[in-house]
Each structure stands twice: as C-alpha cells, then as structure tokens.
N, C-alpha and C positions, 0 to 999 in steps of 0.2 A: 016377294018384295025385293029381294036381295038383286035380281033380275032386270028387276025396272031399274036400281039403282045404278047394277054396273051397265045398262044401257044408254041412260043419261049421262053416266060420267065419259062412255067411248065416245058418245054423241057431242059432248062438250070439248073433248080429247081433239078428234079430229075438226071442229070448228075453227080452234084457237090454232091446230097445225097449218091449216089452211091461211090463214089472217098473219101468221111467223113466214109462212112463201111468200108470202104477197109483197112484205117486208122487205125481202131479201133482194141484192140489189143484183142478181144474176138479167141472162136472158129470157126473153119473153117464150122462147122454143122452148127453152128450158124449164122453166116457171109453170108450164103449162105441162109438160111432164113429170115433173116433181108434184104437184097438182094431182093430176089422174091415179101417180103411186098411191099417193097417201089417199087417195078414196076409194080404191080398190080394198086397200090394206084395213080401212074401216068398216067398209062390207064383211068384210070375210068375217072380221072379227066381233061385230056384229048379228051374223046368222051363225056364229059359234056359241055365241050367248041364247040366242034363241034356238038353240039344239037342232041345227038343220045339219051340220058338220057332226 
C-alpha cells in the first residue's frame, strides 16, 4: 500500500513542478528543457519506486 502512495504522491510531485515551469517567466528554449529534466527526474524516480532500479 505504501507503494501506491509514494507513487501518487511522485506523480502529484511532478504535475504541480511541471504547472511552477509553466509559470515561470523564462524562455520558451528553456521552459521546454527545464520541462523534459523534470520528467526524466520523475521517471527515474518512479521505476525506483517500482523496484526496476
């Protein structure tokens, strides 16, 4: 159970980081790389949770 939680909470995690770039009043180059980090960085930590790491 504890699994599913910390997976909706990574999952909730990276939504609202996503929806804080979006905010941000940088470049569109940029925005759109700061972007792909932070989805990357939620994968990972997501198939860490699911014991694939």
């Amino acid at each position: 159970m504890s699994v599913v939680v910390s997976i909706l909470i990574t999952f909730l995690v990276i939504i609202l980081v996503l929806y804080l770039v979006q905010r941000l009043p940088i470049d569109g180059r940029v925005r759109q790389i700061v972007q792909l980090i932070v989805v990357i960085i939620g994968i990972v930590s997501l198939l860490r949770y699911l014991a694939v790491f």
